[in-house]
C-alpha positions as CSV (number, residue, x, y, z in Angstrom):
1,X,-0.5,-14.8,72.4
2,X,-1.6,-15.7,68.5
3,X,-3.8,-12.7,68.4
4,X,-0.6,-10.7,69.6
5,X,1.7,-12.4,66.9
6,X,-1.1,-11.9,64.0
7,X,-1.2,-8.5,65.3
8,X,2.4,-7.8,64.8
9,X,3.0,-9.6,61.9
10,X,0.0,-7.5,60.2
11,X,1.4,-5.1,61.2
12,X,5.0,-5.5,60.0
13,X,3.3,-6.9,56.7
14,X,1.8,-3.3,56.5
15,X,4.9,-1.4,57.3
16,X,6.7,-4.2,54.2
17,X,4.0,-2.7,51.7
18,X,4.2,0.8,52.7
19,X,8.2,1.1,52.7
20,X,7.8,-1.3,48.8
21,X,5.4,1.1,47.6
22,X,7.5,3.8,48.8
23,X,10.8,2.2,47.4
24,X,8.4,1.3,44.0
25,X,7.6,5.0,43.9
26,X,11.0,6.4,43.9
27,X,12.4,3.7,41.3
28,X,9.8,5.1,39.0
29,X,10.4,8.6,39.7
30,X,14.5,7.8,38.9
31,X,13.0,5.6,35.5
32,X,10.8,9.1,34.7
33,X,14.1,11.5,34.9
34,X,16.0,8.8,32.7
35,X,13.4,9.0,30.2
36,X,13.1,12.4,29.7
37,X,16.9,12.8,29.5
38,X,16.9,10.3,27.0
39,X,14.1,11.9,25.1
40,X,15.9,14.9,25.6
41,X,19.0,14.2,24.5
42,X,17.7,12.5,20.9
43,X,15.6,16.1,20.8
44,X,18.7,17.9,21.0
45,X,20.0,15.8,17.9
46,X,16.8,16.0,16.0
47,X,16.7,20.0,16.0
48,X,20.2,20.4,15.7
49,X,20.2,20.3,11.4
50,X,17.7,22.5,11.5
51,X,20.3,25.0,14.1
52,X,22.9,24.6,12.0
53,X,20.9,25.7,8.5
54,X,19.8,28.7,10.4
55,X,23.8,29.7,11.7
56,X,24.9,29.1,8.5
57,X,22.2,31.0,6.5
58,X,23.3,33.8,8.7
59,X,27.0,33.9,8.1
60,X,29.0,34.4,5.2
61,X,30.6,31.8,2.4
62,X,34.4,32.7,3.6
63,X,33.5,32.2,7.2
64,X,31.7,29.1,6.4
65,X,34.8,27.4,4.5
66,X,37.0,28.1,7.9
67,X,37.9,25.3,10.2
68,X,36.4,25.0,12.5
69,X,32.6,25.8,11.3
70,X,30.7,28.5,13.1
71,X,28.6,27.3,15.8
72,X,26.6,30.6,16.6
73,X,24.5,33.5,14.3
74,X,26.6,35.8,12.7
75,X,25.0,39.2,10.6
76,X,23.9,37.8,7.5
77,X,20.9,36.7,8.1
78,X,18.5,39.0,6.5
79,X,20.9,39.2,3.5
80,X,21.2,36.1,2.7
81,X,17.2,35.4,3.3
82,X,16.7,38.3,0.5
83,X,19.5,37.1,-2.0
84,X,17.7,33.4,-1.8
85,X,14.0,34.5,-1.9
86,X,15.2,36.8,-4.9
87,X,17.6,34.4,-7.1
88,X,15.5,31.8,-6.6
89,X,11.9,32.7,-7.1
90,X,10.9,31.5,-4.1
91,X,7.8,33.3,-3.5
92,X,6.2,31.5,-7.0
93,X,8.1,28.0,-5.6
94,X,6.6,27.6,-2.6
95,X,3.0,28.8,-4.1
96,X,3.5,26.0,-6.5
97,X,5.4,23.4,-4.0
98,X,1.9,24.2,-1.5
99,X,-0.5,23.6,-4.6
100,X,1.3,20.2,-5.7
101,X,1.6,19.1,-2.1
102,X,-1.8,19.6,-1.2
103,X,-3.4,18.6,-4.3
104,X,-1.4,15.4,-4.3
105,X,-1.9,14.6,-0.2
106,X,-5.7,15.4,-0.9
107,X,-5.9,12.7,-3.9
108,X,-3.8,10.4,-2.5
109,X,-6.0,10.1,0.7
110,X,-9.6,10.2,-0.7
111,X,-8.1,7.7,-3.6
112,X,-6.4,5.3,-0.6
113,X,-9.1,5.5,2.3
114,X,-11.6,4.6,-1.0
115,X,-9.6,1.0,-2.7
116,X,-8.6,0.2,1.3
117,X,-11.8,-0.2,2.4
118,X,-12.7,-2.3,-0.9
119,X,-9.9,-4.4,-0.2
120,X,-10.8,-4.6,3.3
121,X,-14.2,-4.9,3.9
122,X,-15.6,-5.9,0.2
123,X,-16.2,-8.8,-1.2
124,X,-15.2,-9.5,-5.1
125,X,-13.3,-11.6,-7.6
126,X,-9.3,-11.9,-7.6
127,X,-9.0,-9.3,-4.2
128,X,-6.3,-10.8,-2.8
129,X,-4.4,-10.7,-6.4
130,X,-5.3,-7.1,-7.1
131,X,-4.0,-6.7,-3.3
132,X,-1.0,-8.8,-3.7
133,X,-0.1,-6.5,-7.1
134,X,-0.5,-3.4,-5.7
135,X,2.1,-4.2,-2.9
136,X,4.5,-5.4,-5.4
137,X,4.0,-2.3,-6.8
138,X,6.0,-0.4,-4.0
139,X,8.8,-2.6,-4.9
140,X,9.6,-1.2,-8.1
141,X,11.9,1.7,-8.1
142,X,10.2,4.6,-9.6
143,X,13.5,5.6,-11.9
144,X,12.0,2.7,-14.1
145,X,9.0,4.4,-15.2
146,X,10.3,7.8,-15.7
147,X,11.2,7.5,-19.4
148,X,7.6,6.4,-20.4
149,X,6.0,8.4,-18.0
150,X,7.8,11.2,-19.3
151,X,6.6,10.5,-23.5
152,X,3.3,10.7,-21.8
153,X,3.6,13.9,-20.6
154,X,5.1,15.1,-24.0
155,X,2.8,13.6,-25.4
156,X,0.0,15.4,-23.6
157,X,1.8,18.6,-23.9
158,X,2.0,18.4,-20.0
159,X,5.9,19.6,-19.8
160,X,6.6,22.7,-17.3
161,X,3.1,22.0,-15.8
162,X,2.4,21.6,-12.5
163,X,-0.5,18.9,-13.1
164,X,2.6,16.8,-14.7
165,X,4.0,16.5,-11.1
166,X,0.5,15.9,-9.4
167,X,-1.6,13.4,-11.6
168,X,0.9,10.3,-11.3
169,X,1.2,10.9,-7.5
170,X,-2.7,10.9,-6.8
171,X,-2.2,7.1,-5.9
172,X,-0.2,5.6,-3.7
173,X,0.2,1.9,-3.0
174,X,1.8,2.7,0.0
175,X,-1.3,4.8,1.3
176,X,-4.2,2.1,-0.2
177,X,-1.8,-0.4,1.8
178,X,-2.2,1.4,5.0
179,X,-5.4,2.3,4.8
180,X,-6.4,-1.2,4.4
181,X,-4.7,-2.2,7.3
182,X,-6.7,0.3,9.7
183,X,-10.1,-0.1,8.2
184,X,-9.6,-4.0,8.4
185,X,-9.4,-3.2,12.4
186,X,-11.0,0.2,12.9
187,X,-13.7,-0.6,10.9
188,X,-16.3,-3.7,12.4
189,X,-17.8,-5.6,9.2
190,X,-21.1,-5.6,11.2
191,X,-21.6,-1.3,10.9
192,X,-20.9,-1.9,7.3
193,X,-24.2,-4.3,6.8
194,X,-26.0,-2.2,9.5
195,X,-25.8,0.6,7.2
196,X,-26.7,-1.4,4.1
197,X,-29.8,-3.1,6.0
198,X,-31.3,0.5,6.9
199,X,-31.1,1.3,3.2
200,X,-28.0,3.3,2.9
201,X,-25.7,3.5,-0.4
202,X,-22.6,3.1,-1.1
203,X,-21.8,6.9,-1.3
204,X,-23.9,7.2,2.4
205,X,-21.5,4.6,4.0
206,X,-18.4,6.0,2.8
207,X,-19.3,9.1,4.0
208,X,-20.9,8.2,7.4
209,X,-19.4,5.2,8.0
210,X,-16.0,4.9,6.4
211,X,-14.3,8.6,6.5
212,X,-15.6,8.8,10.4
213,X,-13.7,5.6,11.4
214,X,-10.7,6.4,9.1
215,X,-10.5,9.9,10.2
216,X,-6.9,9.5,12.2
217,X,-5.1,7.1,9.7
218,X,-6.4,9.8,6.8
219,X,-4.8,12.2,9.2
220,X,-0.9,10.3,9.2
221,X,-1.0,9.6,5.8
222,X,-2.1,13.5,4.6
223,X,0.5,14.6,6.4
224,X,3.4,11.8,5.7
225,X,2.6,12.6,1.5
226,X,2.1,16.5,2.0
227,X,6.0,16.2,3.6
228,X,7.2,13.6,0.7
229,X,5.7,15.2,-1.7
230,X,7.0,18.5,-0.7
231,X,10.6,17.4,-0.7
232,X,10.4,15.4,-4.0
233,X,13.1,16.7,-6.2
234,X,14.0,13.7,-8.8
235,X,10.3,13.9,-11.3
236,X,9.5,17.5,-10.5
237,X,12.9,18.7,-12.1
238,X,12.8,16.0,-14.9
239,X,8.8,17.2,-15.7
240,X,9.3,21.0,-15.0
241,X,11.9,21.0,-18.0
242,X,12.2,25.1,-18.3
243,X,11.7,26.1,-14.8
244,X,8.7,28.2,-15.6
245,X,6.5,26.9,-12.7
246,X,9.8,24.9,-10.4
247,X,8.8,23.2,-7.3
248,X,11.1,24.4,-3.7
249,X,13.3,21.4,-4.4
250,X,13.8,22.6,-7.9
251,X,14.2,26.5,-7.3
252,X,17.2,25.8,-4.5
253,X,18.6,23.6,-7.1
254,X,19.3,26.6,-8.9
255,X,21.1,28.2,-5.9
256,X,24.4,26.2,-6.1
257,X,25.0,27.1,-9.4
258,X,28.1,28.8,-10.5
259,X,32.1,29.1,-10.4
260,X,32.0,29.1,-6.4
261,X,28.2,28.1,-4.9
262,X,27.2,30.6,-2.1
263,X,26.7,28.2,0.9
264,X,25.4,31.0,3.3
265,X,22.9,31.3,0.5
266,X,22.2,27.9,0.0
267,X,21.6,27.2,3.5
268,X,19.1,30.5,3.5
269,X,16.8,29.1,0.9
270,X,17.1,25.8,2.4
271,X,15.6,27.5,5.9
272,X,12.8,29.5,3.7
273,X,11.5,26.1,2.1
274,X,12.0,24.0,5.2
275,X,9.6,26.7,7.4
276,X,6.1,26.3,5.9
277,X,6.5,22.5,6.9
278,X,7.3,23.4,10.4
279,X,4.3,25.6,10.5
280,X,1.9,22.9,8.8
281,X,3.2,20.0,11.8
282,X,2.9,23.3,14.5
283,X,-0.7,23.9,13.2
284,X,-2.2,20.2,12.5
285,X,0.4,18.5,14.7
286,X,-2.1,18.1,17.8
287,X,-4.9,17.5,16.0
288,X,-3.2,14.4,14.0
289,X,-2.1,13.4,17.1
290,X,-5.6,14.0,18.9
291,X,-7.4,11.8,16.4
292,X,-4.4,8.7,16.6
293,X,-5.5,8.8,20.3
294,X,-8.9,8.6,19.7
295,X,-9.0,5.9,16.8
296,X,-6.7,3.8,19.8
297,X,-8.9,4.4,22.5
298,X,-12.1,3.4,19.9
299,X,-9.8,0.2,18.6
């Protein structure tokens, strides 16, 4: 009779895990749906700016000043694309806006990955000061240096030049910040002194020990400056003075000019300088993501 009863009630315990697993199994599946529709929907939100340039590149500046707005392409398109890339000198903008956005993404992380480490992993005099001044730094607004940084320039005869724009944006506090942050945890103090006992320098361990571990934070922050620094507008049209060499942000300032601004237009050189950015995150997007994975599944 017990051996019946434990029989039974092993096997109803059985039948209880099956149907919970079950039950477990189809709550998740209902939580999976929820979360993709979620995702979904704030997808839908995120790509809809970029929707509406493109309808309104493609219509015309009476259709766009109508009530209610256009929600679908109209002819203009190709039009509108030519007039922009034409009035605007967009071909020599976005040569320049690529040179100043890699040059200063470039700097900025060899510069960072180089002062995190020494604040993270050296040892010298007055660090944590030096560390503590640098973040204050980021809380200065930068309209307060523009006035002297701007005699500098003049000074230099550096006005209308494009290295105007890059040299003061090689460092970033920001970027040395970060960087410190992920070498203090990426970055085990023992490799460092294994390196130095086997008799490598300083230059060896940055190179073979420092750039390897900081490889996916140099990643994210290339790519976070080459976007910022491609969408600056307020110093690039304050240093580029006569619009010889203009930046993107500075060429489609020049669009809304006039008695009546051309939206249609507007929006169409808008779309031009907001594509090569699309292409750099469809290009480098899975390998940046790729190497956050990695440095995660190494931490």
């Amino acid at each position: 009779m017990g051996r019946r009863t434990w029989v039974s009630s092993r096997a109803a315990g059985g039948h209880a895990s099956v149907s919970s697993r079950a039950v477990g199994g189809r709550s998740s599946a209902r939580a999976g749906w929820v979360a993709y529709a979620v995702l979904l929907v704030f997808t839908a939100g995120s790509l809809f700016p970029l929707l509406w340039t493109a309808v309104a590149a493609s219509r015309d500046n009476t259709r766009l000043a109508r009530t209610p707005p256009p929600l679908w392409f109209g002819g203009n398109l190709p039009e509108n694309l030519g007039t922009a890339w034409t009035d605007a000198n967009l071909g020599t903008a976005l040569l320049n806006t690529t040179v100043v956005a890699g040059a200063v993404a470039a700097g900025t992380v060899l510069f960072s990955t180089l002062a995190g480490f020494a604040f993270a992993k050296l040892r010298f005099r007055f660090r944590n000061a030096l560390l503590t001044v640098v973040i204050g730094t980021m809380m200065v607004p930068p309209q307060l240096a523009v006035v002297p940084l701007f005699m500098l320039i003049a000074e230099v005869s550096w006005t209308d030049r494009l290295q105007s724009v890059v040299l003061p944006a090689l460092v970033s506090a920001f970027g040395v910040f970060f960087m410190r942050q992920h070498l203090s945890r990426a970055l085990p103090s023992e490799l460092v002194e294994a390196a130095r006992v086997d008799g490598a320098g300083s230059l060896r361990i940055v190179w073979h020990v420092v750039f390897p571990a900081a490889r996916p934070a140099m990643a994210v922050l290339g790519m976070l400056t080459f976007v910022m620094a491609w969408n600056d507008f307020f110093w690039p049209v304050i240093a580029l003075t006569q619009n010889g060499s203009p930046t993107v942000q500075v060429a489609l300032a020049g669009l809304g000019r006039g008695y009546i601004p051309d939206q249609s237009v507007i929006m169409a050189g808008a779309l031009l300088g907001t594509l090569p950015l699309l292409l750099v995150f469809v290009v480098f997007g899975r390998q940046i993501v790729g190497g956050i994975m990695r440095g995660a599944l190494k931490g």
